[in-house]
Structure formats: C-alpha cells, structure tokens
VEXSE-918009 format. One record per atom (N, C-alpha, C): residue number from 1; x, y, z. Coordinates in Angstrom, 2 decimals. Example, Ala and Ser with C-alpha at 12.3 -4.5 7.8 and 13.67 -1.06 7.14 Angstrom:
% VEXSE-918009
R  seq     east    north       up
R    1    13.19    -5.69     7.80
R    1    12.30    -4.50     7.80
R    1    13.20    -3.30     7.80
R    2    12.85    -2.25     7.08
R    2    13.67    -1.06     7.14
R    2    12.90     0.03     7.87
***
This chain:
% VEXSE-918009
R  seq     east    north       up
R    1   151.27    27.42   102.40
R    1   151.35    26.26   103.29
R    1   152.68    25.52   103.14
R    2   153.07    25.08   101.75
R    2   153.91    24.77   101.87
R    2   154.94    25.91   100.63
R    3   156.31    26.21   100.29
R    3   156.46    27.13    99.74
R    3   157.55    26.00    99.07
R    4   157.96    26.55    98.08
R    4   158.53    25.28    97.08
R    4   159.49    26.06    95.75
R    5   160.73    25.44    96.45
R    5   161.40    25.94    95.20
R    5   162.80    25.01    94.72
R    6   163.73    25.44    93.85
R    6   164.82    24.24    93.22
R    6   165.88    25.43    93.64
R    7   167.15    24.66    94.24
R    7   168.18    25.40    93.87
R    7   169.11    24.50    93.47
R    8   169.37    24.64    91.98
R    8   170.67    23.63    91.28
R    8   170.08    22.14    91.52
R    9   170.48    21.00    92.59
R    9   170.03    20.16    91.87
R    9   169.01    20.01    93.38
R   10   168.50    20.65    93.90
R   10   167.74    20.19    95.51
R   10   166.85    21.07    95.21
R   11   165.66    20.54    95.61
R   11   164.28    20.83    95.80
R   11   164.15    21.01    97.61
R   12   163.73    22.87    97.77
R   12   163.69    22.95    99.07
R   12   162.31    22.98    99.77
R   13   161.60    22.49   100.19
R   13   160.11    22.49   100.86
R   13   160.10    23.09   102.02
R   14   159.46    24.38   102.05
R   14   159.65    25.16   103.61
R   14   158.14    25.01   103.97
R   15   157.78    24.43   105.34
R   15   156.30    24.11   105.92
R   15   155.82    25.49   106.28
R   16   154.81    26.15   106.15
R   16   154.89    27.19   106.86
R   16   153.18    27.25   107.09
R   17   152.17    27.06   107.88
R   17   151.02    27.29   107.89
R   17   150.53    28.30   108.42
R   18   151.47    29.28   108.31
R   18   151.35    30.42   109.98
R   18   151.02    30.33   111.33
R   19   150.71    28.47   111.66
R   19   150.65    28.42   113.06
R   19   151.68    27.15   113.37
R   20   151.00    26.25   113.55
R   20   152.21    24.74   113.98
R   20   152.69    24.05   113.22
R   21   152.38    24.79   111.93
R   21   152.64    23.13   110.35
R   21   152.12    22.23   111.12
R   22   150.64    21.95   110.99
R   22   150.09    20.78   111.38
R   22   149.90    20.25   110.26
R   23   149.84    18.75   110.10
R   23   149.30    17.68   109.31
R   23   148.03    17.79   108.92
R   24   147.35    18.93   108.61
R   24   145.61    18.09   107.89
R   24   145.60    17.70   106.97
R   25   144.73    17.45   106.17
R   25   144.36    16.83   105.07
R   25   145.25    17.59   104.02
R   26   144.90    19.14   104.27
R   26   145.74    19.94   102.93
R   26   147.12    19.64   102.92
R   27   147.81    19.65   104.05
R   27   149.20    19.86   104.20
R   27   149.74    18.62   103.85
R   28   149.33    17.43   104.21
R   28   149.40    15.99   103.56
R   28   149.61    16.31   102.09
R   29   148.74    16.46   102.02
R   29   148.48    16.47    99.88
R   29   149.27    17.38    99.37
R   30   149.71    18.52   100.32
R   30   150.55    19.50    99.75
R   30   152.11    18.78    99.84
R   31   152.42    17.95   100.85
R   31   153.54    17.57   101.11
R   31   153.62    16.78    99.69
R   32   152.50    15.56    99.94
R   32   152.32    14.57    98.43
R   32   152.97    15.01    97.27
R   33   152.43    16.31    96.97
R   33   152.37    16.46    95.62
R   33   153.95    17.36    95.31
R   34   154.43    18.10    96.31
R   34   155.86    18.66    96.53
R   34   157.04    17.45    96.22
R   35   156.81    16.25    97.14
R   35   157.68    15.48    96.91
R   35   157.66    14.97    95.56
R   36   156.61    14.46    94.66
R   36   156.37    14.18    93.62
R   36   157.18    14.45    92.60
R   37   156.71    15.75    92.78
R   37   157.48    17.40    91.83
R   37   158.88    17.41    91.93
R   38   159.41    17.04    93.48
R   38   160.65    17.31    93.46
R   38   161.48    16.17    93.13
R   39   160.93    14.98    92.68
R   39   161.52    13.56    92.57
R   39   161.56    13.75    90.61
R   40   161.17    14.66    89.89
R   40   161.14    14.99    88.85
R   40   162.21    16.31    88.15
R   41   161.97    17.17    89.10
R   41   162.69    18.53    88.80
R   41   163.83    18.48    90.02
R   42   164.36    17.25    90.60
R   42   165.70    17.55    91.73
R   42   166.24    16.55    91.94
R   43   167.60    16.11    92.26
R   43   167.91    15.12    92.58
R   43   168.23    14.90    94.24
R   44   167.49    15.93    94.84
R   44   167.72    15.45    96.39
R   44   166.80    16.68    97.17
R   45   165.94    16.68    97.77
R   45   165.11    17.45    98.93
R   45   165.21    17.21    99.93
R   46   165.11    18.77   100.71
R   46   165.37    19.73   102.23
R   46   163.54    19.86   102.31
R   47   163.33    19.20   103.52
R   47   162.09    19.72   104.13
R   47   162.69    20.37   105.14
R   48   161.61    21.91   105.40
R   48   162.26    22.79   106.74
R   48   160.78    23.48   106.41
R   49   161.28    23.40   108.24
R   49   159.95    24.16   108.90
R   49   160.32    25.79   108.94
R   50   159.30    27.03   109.79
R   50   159.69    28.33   109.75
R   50   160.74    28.26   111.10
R   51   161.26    29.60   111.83
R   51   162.16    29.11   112.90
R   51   160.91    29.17   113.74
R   52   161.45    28.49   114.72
R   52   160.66    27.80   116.19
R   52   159.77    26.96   116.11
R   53   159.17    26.26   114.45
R   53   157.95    25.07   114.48
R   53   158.33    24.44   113.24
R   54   159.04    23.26   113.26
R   54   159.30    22.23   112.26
R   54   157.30    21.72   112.24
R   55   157.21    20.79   112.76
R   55   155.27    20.53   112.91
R   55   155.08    19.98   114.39
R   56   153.82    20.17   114.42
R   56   153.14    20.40   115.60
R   56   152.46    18.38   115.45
R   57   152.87    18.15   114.54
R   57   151.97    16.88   114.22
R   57   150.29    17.37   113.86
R   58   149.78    15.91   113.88
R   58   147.92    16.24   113.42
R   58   147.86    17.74   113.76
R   59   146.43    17.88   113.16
R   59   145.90    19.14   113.85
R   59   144.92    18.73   114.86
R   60   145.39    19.27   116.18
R   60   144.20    18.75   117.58
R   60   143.18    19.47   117.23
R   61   142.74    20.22   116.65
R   61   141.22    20.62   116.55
R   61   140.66    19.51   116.23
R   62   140.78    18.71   115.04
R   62   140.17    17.71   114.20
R   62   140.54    16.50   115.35
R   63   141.69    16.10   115.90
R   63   141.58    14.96   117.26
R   63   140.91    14.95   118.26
R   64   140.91    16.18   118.55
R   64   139.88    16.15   119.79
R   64   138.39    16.81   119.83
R   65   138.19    16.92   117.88
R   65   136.55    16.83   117.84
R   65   135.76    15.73   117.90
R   66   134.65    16.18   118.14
R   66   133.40    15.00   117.81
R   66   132.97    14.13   116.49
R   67   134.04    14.36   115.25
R   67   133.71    13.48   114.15
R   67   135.16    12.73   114.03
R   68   134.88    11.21   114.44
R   68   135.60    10.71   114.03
R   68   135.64    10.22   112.59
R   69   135.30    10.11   111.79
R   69   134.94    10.84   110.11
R   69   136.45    11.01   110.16
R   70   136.09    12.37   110.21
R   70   136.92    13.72   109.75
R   70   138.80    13.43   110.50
R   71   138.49    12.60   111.51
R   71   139.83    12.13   112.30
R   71   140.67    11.32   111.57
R   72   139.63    10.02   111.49
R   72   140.54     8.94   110.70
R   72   140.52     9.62   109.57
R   73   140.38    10.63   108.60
R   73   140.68    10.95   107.09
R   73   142.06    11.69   107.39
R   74   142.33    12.19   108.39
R   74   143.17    12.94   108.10
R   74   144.34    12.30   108.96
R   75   144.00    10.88   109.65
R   75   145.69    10.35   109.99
R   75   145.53     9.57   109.00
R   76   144.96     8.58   108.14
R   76   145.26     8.28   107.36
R   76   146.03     8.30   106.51
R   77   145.96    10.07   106.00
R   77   146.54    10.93   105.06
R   77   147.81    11.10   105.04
R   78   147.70    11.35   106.67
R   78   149.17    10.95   107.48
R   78   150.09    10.16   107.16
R   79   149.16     9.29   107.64
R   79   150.14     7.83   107.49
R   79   150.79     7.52   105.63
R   80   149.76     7.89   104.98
R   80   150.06     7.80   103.64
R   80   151.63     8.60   103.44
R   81   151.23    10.07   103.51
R   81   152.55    10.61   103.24
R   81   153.87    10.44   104.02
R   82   153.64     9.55   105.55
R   82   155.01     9.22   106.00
R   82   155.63     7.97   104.92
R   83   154.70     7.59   104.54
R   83   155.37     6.33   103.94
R   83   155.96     6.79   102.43
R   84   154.92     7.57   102.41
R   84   155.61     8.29   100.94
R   84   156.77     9.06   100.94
R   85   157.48     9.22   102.15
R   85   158.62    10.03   102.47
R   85   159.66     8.64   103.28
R   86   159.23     7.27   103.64
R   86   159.90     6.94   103.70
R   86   160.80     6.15   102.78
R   87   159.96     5.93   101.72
R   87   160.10     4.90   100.19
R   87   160.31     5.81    99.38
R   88   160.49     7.52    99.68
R   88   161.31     8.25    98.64
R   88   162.20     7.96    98.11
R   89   162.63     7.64    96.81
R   89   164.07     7.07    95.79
R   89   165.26     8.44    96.32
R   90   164.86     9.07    96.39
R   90   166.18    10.26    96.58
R   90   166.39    10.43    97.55
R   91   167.67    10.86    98.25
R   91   168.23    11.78    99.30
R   91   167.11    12.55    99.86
R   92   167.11    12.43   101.01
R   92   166.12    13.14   101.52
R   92   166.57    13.97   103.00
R   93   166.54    15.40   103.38
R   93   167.72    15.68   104.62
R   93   166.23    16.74   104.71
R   94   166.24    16.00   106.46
R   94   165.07    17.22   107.10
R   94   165.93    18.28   107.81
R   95   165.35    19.54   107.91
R   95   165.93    20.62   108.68
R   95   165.29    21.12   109.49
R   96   165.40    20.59   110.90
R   96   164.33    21.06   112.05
R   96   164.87    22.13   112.99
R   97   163.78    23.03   112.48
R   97   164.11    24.36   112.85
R   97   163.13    25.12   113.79
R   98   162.39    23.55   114.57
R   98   161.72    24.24   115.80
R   98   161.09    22.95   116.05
R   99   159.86    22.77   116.96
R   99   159.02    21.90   117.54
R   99   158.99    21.00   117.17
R  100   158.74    19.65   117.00
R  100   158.82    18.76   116.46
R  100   158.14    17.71   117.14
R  101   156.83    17.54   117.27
R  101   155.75    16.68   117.70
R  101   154.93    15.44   116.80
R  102   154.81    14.27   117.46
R  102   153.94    13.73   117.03
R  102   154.49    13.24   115.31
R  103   153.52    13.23   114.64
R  103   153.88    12.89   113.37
R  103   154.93    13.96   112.92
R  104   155.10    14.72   113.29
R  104   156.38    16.17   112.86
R  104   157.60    15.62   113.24
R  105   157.79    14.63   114.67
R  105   158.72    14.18   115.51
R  105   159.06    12.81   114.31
R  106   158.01    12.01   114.03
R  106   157.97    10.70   113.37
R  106   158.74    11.01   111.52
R  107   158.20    12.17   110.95
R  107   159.07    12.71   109.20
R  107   160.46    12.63   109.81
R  108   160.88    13.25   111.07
R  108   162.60    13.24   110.94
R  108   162.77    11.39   111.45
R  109   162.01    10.52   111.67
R  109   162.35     9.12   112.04
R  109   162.45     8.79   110.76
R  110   161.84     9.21   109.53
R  110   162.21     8.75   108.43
R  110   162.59     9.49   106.91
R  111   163.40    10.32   107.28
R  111   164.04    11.35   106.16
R  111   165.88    10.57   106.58
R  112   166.31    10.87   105.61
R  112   167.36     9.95   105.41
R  112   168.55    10.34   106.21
R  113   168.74    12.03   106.38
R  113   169.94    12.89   106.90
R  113   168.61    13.82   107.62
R  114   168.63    13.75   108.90
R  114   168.23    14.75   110.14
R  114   169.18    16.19   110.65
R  115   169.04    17.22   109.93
R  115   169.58    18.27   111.01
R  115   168.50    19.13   111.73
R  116   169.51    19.83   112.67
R  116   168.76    20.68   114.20
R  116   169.46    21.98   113.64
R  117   168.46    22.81   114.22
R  117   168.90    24.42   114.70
R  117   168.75    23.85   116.74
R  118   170.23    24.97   116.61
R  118   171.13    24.60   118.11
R  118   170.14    25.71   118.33
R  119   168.80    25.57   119.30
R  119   167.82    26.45   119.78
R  119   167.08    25.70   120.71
R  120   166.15    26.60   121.34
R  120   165.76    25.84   122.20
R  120   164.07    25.34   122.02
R  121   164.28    24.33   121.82
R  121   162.59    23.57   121.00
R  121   162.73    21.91   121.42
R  122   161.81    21.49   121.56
R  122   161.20    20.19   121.71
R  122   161.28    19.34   120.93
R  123   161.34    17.60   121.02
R  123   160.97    16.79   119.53
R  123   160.69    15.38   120.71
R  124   159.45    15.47   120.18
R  124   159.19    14.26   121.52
R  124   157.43    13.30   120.40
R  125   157.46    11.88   121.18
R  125   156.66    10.82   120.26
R  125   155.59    11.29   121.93
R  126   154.33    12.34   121.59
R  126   153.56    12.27   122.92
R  126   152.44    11.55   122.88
R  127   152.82    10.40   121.99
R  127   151.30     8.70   122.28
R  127   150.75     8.60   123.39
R  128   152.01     8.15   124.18
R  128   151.71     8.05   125.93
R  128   151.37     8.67   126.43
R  129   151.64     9.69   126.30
R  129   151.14    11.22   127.10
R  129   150.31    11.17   127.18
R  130   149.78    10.92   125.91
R  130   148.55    11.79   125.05
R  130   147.28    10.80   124.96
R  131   147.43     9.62   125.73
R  131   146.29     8.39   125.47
R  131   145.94     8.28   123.86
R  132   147.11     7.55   123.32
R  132   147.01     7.37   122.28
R  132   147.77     6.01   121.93
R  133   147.61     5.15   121.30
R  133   148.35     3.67   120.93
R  133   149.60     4.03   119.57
R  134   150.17     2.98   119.68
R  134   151.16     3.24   118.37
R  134   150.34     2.07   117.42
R  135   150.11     2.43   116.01
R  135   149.95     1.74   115.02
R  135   151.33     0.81   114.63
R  136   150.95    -0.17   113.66
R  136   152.26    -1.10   113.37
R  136   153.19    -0.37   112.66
R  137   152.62     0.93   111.79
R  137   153.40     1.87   110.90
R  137   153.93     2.44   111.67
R  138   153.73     3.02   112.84
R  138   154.14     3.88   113.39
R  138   155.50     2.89   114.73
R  139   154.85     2.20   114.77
R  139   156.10     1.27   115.74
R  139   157.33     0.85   114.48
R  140   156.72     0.63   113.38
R  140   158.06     0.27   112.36
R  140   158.65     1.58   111.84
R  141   158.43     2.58   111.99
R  141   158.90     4.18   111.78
R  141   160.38     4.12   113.05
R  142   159.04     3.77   113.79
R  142   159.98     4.04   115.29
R  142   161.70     3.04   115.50
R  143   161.21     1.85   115.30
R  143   161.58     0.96   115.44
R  143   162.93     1.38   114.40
R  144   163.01     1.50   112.98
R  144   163.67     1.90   112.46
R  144   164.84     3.10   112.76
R  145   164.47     3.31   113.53
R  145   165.31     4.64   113.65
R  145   165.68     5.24   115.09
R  146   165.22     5.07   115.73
R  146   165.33     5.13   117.38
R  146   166.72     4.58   117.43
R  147   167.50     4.97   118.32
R  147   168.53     4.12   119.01
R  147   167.95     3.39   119.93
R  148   168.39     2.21   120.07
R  148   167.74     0.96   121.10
R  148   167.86     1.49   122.26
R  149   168.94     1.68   123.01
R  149   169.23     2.38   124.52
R  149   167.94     3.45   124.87
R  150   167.67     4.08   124.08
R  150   166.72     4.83   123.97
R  150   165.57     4.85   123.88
R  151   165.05     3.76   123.38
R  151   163.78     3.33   122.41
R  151   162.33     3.32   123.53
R  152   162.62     3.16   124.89
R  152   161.68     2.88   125.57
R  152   161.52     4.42   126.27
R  153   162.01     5.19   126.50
R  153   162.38     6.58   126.98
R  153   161.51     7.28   125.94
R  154   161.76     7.02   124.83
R  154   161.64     8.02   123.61
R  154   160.57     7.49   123.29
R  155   160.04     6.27   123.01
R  155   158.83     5.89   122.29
R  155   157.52     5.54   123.42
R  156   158.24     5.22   124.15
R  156   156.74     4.53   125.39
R  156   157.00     5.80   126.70
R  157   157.49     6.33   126.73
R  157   157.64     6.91   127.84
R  157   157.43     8.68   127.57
R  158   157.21     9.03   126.74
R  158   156.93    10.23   125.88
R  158   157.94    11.18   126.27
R  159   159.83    10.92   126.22
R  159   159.97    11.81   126.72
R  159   160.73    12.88   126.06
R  160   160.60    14.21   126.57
R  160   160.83    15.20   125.62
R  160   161.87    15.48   125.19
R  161   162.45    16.18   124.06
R  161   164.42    16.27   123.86
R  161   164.20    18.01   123.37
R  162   165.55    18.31   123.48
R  162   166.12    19.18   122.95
R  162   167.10    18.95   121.65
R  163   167.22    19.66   121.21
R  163   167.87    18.88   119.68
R  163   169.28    18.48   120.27
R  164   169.55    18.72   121.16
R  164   171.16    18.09   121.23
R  164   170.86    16.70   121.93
R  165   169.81    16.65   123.12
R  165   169.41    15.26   123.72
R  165   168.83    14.24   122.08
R  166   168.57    14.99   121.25
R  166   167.28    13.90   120.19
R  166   168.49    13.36   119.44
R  167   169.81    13.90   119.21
R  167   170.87    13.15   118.73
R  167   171.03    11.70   119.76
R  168   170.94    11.56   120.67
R  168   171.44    10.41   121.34
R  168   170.21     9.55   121.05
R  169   169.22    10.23   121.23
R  169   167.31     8.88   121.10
R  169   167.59     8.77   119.69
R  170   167.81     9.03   118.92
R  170   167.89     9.17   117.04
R  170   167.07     9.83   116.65
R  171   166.64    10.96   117.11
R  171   165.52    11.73   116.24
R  171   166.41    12.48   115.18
R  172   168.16    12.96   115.03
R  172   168.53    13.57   114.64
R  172   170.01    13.21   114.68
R  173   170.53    13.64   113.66
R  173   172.21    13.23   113.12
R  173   172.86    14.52   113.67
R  174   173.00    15.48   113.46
R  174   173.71    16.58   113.81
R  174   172.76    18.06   113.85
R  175   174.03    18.84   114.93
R  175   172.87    20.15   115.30
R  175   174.15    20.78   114.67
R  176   173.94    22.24   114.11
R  176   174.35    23.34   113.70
R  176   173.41    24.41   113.97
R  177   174.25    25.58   114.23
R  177   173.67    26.78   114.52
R  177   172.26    27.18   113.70
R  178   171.70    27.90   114.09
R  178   169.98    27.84   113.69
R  178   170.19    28.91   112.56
R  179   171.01    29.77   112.50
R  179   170.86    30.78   111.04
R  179   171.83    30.05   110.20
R  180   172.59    29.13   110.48
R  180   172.96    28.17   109.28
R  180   172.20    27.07   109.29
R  181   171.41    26.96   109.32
R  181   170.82    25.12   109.01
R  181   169.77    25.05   108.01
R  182   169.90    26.27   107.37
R  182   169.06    25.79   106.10
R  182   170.14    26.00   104.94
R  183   171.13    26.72   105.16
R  183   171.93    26.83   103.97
R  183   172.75    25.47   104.41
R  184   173.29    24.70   105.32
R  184   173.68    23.78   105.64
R  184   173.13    22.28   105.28
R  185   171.57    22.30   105.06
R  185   170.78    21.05   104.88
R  185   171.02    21.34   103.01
R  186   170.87    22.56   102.60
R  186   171.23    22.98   100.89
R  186   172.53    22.20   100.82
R  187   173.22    22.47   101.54
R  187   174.56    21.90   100.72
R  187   174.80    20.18   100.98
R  188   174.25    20.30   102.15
R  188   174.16    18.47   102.41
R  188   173.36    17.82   101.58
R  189   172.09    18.34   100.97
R  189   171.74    17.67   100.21
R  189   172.20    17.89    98.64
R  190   172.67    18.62    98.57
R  190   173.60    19.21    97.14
R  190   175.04    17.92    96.91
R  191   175.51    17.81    98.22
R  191   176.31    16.93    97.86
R  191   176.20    15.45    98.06
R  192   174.80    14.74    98.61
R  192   174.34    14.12    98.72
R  192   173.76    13.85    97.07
R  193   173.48    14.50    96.04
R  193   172.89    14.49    94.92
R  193   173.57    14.27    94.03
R  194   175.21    14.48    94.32
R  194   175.91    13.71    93.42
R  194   176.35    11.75    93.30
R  195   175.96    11.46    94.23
R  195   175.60     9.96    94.51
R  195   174.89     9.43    92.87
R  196   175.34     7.87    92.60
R  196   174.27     7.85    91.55
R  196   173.08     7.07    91.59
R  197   172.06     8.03    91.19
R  197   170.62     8.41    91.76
R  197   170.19     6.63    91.35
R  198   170.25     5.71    90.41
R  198   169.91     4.44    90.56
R  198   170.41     3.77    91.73
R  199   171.32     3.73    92.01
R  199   171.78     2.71    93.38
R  199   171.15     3.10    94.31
R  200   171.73     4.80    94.81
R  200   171.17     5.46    96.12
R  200   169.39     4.75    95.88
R  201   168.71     4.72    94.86
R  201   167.39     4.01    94.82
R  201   167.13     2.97    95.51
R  202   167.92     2.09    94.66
R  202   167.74     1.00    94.83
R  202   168.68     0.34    96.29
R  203   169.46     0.84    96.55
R  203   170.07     0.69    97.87
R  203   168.90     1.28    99.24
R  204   168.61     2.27    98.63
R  204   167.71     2.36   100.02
R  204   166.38     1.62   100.16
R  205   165.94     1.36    98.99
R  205   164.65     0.47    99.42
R  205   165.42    -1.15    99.72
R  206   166.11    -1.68    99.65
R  206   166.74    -2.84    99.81
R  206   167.16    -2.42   101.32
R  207   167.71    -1.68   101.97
R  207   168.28    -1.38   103.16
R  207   166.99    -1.31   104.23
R  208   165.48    -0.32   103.83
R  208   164.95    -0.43   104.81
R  208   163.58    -1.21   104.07
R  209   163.90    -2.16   103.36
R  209   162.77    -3.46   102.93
R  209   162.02    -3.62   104.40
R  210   162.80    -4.48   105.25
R  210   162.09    -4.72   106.42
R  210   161.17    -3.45   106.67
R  211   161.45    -2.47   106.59
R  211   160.64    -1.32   107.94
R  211   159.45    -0.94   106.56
R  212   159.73    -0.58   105.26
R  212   159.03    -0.06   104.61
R  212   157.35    -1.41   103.85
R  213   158.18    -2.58   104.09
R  213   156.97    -3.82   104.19
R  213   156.27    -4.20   105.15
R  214   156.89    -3.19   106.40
R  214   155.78    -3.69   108.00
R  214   155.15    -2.37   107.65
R  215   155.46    -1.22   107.23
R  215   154.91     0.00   106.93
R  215   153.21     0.44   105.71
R  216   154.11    -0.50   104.85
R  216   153.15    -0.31   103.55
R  216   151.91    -2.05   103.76
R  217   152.25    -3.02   104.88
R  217   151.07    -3.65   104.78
R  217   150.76    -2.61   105.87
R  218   150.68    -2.45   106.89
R  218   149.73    -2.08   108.36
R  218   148.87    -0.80   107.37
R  219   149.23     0.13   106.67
R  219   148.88     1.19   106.13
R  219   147.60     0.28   104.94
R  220   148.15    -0.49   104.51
R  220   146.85    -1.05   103.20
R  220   145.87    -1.86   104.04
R  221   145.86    -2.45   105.46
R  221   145.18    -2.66   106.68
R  221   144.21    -1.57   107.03
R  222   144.81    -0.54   106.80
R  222   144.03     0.66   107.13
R  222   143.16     1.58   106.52
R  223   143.83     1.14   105.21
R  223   142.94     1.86   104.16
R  223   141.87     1.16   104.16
R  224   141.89    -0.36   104.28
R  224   140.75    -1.07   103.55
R  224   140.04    -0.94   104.71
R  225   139.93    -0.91   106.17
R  225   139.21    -0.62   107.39
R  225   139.57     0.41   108.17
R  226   139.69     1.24   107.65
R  226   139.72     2.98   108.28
R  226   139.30     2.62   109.57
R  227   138.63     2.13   110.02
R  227   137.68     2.23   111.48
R  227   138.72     1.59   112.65
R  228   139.70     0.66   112.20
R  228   140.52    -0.07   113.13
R  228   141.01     1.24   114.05
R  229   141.34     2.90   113.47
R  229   142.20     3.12   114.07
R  229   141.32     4.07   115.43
R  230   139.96     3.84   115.24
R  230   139.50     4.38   116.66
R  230   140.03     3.77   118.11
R  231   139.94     2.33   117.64
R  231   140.88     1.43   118.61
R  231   142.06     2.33   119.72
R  232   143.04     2.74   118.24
R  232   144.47     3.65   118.63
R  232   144.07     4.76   119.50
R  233   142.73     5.33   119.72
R  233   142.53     6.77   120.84
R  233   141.49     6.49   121.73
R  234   142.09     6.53   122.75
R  234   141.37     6.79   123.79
R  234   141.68     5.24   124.59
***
C-alpha cells in the first residue's frame, strides 16, 4: 500500500494500492505511521504516487454506501493525517505523478515543495461537483495555498487542471518531465535537508500558525462530534 524506503538523508513514500491510492482507513494509518518513521530515520520526505494516480481521494465505495459509521471514520482519518502532514517539522516535497483528486488534490495544498510529471492527468477540489460542503479544515488547507486569482475557479467551482494549469491555481510549484520527477523530488528534498532541521521546524509552524490553528481546532470539533460532518454530504 504504501512502500517505504531511505535514501541518504530522505525518506521516500511511494502510494501504491493497485487501484487509485484512495484514502481509507488503512492508507491513512499507513501514511501516519510512514511519516512518523520518516521524521526519525530522515531529514526530509518525497510522497509519490505510481505513474498515472498520485490519489483518487476517499474511497467512493465507503461515500456512497449506506453506513454512515463507516464514512465519517474514514474522513476523519483523513482529516487527521492532512494535518499530520501539514504540522510536519521537516521538508516535505510531494511528487505527483498522476490524478490528483479530492483529498489527493488537498496533500499537495499542504506538502511544502509540489512537483508534476509533464503528463497528461487531472488535479481538481470536486466538493462542488460532487454535492459535497468544505469543512473549516478543509477551507483553511485551501485557503492556505490556492493562489487568490484562482481560489474561486479552483475551490468553489470544481475546476479541473492539468499539471501545467495547477501551477497557476497553486496546486503545484513546478512540472518536470514524468521519468524524472521522482529522481528530481530525491534531490529536492536531499537538498532541502541540509537546511537546519530546528529553524526549518520552528519556522514553519510559526509561518503557517494561522492555517494549522483553524486546522487543528475544526478537526478536535470533529473528533469530539463525528456526526457534524453528515451535514458536509448531500
């Protein structure tokens, strides 16, 4: 699910579920416990998807079943590990190397350095589309990172990009060719890791204080009443 290894000082996380890298419950906890690992054994991590599916977001089986149970456990889970990837102390550089939906679209709103494979794939927020509301976590994800010019196109208006259009909305910093962008996100975060690892800390939680305190209350809102977020569908 997820495949996990160190090279020198970067911890690389490749998503791979054999279908969309969707978000369930496992892949959450698998992400959880990867970043953990790699905040111990690395001084900077590459999340990358297989080629053609960075994530698909949730898994729609579990959204568009009949237990909402089983729904809210697993955006929850969600929501947990975006935040746990946004209040990561280290360098953090995503490498999107295909689809990029939904909560899949929302990890590159908050990984620190965004690259693209120059291919042809999607990265779009489909709430609207999709009769779905934005949570306060999820508007302060957004909010954070969106380019303003953009922000209503991209966030309320569901609309779709190609990795060279998602540079202008902010889903992404730079595109490079698709058979370099994983040895490319290696070295960006390789030299990103020579930074020193207390400041880069403490500089980034001071930099996105605002987004990560509208983030971490709406999320402890949620934990303590799971049920608010039936509200968010439909």
């Amino acid at each position: 699910m997820i495949n996990y290894r160190v090279d020198g000082d970067v911890a690389i996380l490749q998503l791979d579920d054999g279908k969309a890298n969707v978000f369930s419950i496992a892949m959450s906890d698998a992400l959880c416990e990867h970043l953990t690992r790699a905040e111990q054994e690395a001084k900077a991590t590459v999340l990358i998807g297989r080629e053609g599916q960075f994530s698909a977001g949730y898994d729609l089986a579990v959204m568009q079943s009949n237990d909402p149970k089983a729904m809210i456990e697993m955006v929850v889970r969600g929501f947990e590990v975006l935040y746990q990837v946004a209040s990561h102390p280290q360098p953090l550089i995503a490498a999107c190397s295909g689809n990029a939906m939904g909560l899949g679209a929302f990890m590159l709103l908050v990984y620190d350095t965004r690259l693209a494979g120059n291919a042809e794939f999607k990265i779009c927020l489909p709430e609207t589309r999709g009769g779905m509301s934005f949570p306060p976590i999820l508007v302060a994800a957004a909010r954070g990172r969106l380019n303003q010019h953009k922000f209503i196109e991209a966030a309320l208006q569901s609309k779709v990009y190609d990795p060279k259009g998602a540079i202008d909305a902010g889903f992404i910093d730079t595109v490079v060719a698709l058979d370099q962008l994983e040895d490319t996100a290696i070295a960006t975060a390789a030299e990103l890791a020579k930074l020193p690892a207390k400041f880069y800390r403490r500089n980034k939680l001071d930099l996105t204080a605002d987004k990560l305190g509208a983030m971490r209350t709406n999320l402890e809102e949620i934990k303590a009443n799971p049920a608010i977020l039936a509200a968010a569908v439909g």
